[in-house]
C-alpha positions as CSV (number, residue, x, y, z in Angstrom):
1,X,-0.7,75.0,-18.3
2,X,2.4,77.0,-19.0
3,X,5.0,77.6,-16.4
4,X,7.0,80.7,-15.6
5,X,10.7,79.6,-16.6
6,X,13.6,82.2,-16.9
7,X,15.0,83.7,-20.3
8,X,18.1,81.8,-20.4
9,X,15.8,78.7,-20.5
10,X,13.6,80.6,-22.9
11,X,16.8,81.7,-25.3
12,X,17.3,77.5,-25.1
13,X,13.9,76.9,-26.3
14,X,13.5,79.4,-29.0
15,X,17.3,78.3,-30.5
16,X,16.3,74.7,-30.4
17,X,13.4,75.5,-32.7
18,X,15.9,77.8,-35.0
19,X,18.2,74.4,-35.3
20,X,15.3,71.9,-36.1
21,X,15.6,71.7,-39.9
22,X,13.2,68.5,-40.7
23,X,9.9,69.3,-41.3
24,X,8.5,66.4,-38.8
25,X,10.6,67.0,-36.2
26,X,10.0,71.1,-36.6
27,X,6.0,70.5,-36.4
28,X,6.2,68.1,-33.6
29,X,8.3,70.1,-31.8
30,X,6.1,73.1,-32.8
31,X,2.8,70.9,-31.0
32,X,5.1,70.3,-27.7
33,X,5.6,74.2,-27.8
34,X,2.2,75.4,-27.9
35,X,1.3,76.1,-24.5
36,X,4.1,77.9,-23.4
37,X,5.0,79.8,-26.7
38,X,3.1,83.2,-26.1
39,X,5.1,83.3,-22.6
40,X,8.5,82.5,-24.5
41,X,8.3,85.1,-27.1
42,X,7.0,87.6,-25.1
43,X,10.2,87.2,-23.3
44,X,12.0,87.5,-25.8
45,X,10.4,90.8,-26.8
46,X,9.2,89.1,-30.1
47,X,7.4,92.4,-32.2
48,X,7.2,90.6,-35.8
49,X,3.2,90.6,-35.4
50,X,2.5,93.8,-34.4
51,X,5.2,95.7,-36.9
52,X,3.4,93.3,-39.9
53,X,0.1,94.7,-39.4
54,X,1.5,98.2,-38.5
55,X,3.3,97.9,-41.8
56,X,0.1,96.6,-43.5
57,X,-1.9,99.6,-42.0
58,X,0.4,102.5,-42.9
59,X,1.3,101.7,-46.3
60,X,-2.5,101.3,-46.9
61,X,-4.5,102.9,-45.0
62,X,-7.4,102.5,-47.4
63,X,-7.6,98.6,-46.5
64,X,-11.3,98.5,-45.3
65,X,-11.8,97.3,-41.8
66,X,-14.4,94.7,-43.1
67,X,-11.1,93.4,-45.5
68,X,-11.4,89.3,-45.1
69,X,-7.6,88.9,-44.2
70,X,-5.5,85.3,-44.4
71,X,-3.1,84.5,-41.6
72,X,-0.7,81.8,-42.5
73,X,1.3,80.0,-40.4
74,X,-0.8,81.6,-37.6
75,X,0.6,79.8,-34.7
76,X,-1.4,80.3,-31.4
77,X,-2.9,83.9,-33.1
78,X,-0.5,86.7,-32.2
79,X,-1.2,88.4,-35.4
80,X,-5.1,87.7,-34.9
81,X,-4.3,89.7,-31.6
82,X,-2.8,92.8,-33.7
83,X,-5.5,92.9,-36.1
84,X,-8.5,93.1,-34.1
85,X,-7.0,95.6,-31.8
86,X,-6.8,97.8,-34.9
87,X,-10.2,96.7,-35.6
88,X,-10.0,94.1,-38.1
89,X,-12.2,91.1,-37.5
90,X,-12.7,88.9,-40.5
91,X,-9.6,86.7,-40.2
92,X,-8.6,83.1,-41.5
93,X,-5.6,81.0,-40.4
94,X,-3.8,78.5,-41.3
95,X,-1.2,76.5,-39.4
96,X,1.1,72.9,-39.8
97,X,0.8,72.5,-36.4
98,X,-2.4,71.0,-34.6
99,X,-1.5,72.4,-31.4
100,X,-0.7,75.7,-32.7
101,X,-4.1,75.9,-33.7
102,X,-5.7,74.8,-30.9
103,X,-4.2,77.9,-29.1
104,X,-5.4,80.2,-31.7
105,X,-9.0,78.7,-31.7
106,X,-9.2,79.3,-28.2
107,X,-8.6,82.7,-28.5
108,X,-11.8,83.1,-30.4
109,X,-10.8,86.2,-33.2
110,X,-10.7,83.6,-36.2
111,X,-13.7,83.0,-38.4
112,X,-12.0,80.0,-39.6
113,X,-9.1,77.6,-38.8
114,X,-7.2,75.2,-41.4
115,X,-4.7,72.7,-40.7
116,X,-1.6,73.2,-44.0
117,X,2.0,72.5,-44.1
118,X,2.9,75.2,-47.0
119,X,5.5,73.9,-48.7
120,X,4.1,70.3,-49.0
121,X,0.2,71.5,-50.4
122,X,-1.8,74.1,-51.4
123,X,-3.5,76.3,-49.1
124,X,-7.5,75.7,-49.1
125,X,-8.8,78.3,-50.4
126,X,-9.9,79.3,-54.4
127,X,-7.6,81.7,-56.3
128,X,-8.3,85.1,-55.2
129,X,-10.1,85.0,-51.9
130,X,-8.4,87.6,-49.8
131,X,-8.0,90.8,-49.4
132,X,-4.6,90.4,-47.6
133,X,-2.7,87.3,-46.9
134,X,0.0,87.8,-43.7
135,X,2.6,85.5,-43.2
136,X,4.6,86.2,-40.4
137,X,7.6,84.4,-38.6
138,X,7.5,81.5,-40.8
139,X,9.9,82.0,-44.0
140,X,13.5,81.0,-42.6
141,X,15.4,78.4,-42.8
142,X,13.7,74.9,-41.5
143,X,10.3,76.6,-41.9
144,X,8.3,77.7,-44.9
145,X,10.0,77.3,-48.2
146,X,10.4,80.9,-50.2
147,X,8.8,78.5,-52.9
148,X,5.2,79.3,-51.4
149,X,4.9,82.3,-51.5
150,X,3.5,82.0,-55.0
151,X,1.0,80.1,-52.9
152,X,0.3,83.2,-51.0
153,X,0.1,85.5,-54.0
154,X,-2.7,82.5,-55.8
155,X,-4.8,83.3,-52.9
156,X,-4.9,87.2,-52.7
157,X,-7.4,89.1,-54.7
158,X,-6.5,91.2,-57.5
159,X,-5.1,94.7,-55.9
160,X,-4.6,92.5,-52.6
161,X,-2.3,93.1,-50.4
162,X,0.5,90.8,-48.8
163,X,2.9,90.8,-46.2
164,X,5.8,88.9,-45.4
165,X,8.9,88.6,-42.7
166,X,11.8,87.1,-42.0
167,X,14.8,87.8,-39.8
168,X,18.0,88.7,-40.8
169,X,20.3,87.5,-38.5
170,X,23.6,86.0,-39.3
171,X,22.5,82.2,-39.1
172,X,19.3,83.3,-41.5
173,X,21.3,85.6,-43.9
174,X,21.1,82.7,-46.8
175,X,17.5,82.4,-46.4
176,X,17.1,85.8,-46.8
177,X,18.9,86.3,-49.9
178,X,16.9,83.1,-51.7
179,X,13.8,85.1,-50.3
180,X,14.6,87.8,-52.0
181,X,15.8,86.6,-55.3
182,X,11.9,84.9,-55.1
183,X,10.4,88.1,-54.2
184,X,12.3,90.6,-57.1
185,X,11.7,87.6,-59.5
186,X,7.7,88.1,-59.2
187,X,8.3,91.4,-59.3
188,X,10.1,91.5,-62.2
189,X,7.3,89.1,-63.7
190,X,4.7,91.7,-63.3
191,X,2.9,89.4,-60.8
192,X,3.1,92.3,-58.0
193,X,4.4,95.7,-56.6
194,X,6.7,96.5,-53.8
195,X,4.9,98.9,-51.5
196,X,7.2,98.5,-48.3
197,X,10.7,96.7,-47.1
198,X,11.3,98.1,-43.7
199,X,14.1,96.9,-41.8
200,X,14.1,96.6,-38.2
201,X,17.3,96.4,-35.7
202,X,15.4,94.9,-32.8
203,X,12.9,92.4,-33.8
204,X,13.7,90.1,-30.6
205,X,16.0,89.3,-28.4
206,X,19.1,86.7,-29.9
207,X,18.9,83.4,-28.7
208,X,23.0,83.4,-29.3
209,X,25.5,86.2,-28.4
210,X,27.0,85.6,-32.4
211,X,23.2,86.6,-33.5
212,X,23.3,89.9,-32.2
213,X,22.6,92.5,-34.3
214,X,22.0,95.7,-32.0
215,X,22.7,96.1,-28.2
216,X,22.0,98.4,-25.8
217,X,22.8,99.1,-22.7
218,X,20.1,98.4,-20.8
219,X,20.0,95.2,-21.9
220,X,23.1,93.1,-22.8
221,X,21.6,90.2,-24.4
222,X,21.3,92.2,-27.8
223,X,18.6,91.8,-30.4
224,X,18.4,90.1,-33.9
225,X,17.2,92.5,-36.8
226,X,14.5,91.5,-39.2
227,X,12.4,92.7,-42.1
228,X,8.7,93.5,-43.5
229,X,8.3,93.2,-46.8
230,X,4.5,94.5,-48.4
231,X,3.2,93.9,-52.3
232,X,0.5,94.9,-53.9
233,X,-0.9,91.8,-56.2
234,X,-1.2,93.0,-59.7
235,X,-4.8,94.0,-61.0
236,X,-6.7,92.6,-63.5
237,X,-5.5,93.9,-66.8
């Protein structure tokens, strides 16, 4: 059962998981986190799910609610959480991390669960399955390689929608660059569209003071920033 711990404990946590670079090490620390991980980022005032699906929403608000929607590296189902309060209830996920997903099968909103480290095999699903593909919190450093997001594209429908983040704070700065090199180079490609990249100045609280992005004065911790980024696969010719 999770305990109540304070945030400089919490801000311990979540950089420890920032600094784990090996894939083992990241997924079995990922399994000890579990439990206690919708507590941590609450406290740190984590918003990357609901500002993916509010981006996903807005910039398409033709998306059908019956849309059968992929959540990849779904954790224990925060994004699950944003989409069925918006009334969208035909979700998959996927996750590396057993425990992860034995938090987001007990929430109950997925219609089916996979266990898939991205970056080391293919996600199980035919080409063309979904409607949208989320993945959210996952491509930084240590994490999901930009390399699969192709992955993510194989698996979206033609006309599909798909929606990515990553932060951009200073320690994550490089990833983001590589990301978007990956990103403009499918664009360029004529595998997909831009529809949306929306920065965002407080995406959570830092986990460092040299990570902070914005401040206030309410609250002297500071946040990180991050971004959304939304495409449009290509139709069929």
């Amino acid at each position: 059962m999770a305990q109540e711990v304070g945030l400089p404990e919490v801000r311990a946590r979540v950089g420890a998981s920032h600094d784990i670079t090996d894939l083992a090490r990241k997924l079995h620390f990922y399994n000890g986190w579990a439990p206690d991980y919708d507590q941590d980022v609450a406290a740190l005032q984590y918003r990357a799910p609901s500002l993916a699906v509010d981006c996903l929403i807005q910039a398409s608000p033709a998306l059908p609610q019956p849309a059968l929607i992929l959540d990849v590296a779904c954790g224990t189902g925060l994004v699950a959480v944003e989409l069925q309060a918006r009334g969208f209830h035909q979700v998959h996920g996927v996750d590396g991390s057993p425990g992860m997903l034995k938090q987001a099968r007990a929430r109950g909103l997925y219609q089916h669960l996979s266990l898939c480290t991205l970056g080391q095999e293919p996600l199980p699903s035919p080409e063309g399955t979904y409607d949208a593909v989320l993945m959210v919190g996952a491509l930084s450093e240590g994490q999901v390689p930009c390399s699969a997001v192709a992955e993510l594209l194989r698996v979206t429908k033609p006309g599909g929608l798909v929606c990515l983040t990553t932060r951009t704070n200073p320690s994550n700065l490089r990833f983001k660059e590589a990301l978007e090199t990956t990103l403009q180079g499918l664009e360029e490609a004529g595998a997909w569209e831009r529809l949306e990249a929306w920065p965002v100045d407080q995406w959570e609280l830092a986990t460092a003071q040299q990570e902070v992005v914005t401040s206030t004065a309410a609250n002297d911790i500071g946040f990180i920033s991050g971004i959304v980024y939304l495409y449009r696969k290509q139709e069929v010719a």
